[in-house]
N, C-alpha and C positions, 0 to 999 in steps of 0.2 A: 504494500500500500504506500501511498504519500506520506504515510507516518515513520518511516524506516527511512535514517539515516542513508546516504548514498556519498559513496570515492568515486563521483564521475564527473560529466560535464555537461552541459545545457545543448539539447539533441538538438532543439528548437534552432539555437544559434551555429551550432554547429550545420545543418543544415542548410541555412541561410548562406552562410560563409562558402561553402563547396558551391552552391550557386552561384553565389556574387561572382566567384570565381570564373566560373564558365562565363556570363555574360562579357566581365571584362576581357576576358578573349574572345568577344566579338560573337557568339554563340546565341540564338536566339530562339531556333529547334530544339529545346532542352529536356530531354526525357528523364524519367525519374522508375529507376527497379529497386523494388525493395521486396519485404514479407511484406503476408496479408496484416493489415493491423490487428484483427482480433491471432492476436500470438498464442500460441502456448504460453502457459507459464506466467500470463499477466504483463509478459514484456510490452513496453508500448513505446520499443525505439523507432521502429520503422515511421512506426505515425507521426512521431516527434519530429524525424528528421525529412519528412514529406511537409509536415507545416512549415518548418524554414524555408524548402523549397518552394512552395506556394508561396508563403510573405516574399521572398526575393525576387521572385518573379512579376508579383504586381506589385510590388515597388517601383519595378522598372517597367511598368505597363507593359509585359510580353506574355502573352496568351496561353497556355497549355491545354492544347487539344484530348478530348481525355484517352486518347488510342495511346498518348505519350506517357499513361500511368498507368505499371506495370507493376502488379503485386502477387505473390504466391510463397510457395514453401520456398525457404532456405536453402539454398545450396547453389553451388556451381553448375549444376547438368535444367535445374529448372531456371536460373538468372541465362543461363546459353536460350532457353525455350522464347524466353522472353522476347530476349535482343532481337532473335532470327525472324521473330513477328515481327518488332519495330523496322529491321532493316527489307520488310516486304509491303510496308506503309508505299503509298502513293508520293508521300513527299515523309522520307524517314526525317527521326533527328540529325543533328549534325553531332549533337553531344546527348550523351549519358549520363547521370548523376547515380552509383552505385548507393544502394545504403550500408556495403561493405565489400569487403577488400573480395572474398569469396566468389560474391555477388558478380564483381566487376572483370573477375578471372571468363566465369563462364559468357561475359558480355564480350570479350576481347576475342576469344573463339568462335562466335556467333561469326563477329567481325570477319577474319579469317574465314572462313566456311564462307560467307558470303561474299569476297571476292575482294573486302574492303581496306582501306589501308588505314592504320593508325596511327600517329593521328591526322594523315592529310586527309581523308574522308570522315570520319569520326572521331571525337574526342571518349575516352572512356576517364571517369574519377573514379576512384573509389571511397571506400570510409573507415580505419580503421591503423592500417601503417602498418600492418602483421609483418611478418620477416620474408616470408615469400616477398610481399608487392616491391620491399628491396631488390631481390633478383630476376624478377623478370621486368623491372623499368617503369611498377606503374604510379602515377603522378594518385593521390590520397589527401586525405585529411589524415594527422596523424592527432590521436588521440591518449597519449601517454597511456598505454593498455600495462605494461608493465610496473609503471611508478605506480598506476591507479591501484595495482594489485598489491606490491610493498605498502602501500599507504593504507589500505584496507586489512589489509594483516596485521597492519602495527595498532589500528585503532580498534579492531575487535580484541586484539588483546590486552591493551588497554581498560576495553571494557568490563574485560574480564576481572583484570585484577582490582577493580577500582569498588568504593563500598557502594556507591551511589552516581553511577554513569554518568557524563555529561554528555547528554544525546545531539546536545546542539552545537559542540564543539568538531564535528564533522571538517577532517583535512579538505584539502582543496587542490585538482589538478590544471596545471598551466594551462592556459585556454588552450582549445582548438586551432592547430596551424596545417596549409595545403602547404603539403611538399609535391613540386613540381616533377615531375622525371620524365617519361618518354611517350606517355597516353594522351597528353594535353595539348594543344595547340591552337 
């Protein structure tokens, strides 16, 4: 629930941010893959980071057609399912907004299979900075997944030993930054 302390970062904005991002590279066909929002598990990242992507986009008055919003199960083999539709659109995107790095694997493949080249015909982001998207080149949001983990570890044990938790003293991870690399253009 909203009642439970969180070592993370604000989807919403982080969302936003990977958009913005795209626009300022000139991108204006901006498609958005994620999970469905009702998640397993109560999770509600995907939605979170679909509302930055809609604030960002009408911020800057740019329309998203709804064939450009693509949701389903998790994984690389259904985020591939996804793409291969948007790149059989009448007028595809030019760019992809991943809601993670996984996500954005099987969208980069779609690409590939479809003829397409990365990023002179397509832009792919992804969300997340995981250690793959290092070695195969792709441009992210990196979202301190490891410090967020040490940081979460140190404060559940904290809370452990403590007689009367301070629930509201909850650490804080560096904001949200797009690391550039070879998907973006």
């Amino acid at each position: 629930t909203d009642d439970w302390p969180l070592v993370g970062g604000d989807n919403v904005a982080g969302g936003a941010l990977a958009t913005r991002y795209l626009l300022a590279l000139g991108h204006r066909r901006i498609a958005y893959v994620g999970d469905t929002f009702a998640a397993p598990h109560g999770f509600s990242t995907s939605e979170a980071r679909y509302r930055g992507f809609a604030q960002a986009l009408r911020e800057a008055d740019v329309a998203v057609p709804p064939e450009y919003v693509r949701l389903g199960t998790h994984g690389r083999e259904p985020a591939y399912n996804m793409a291969a539709a948007l790149f059989d659109l009448p007028q595809p995107p030019t760019a992809i907004f991943c809601m993670s790095d996984v996500q954005a694997l099987g969208c980069l493949a779609a690409a590939r299979d479809a003829g397409l080249r990365v990023p002179e015909d397509v832009s792919v982001l992804g969300f997340d900075d995981v250690e793959l998207s290092r070695l195969v080149g792709l441009s992210t949001v990196r979202q301190h997944l490891e410090l967020g983990g040490y940081l979460a570890t140190r404060y559940l044990l904290s809370l452990l030993d403590a007689d009367t938790p301070p629930l509201d003293d909850v650490p804080a991870l560096p904001p949200f930054e797009v690391v550039e690399r070879q998907t973006t253009r």
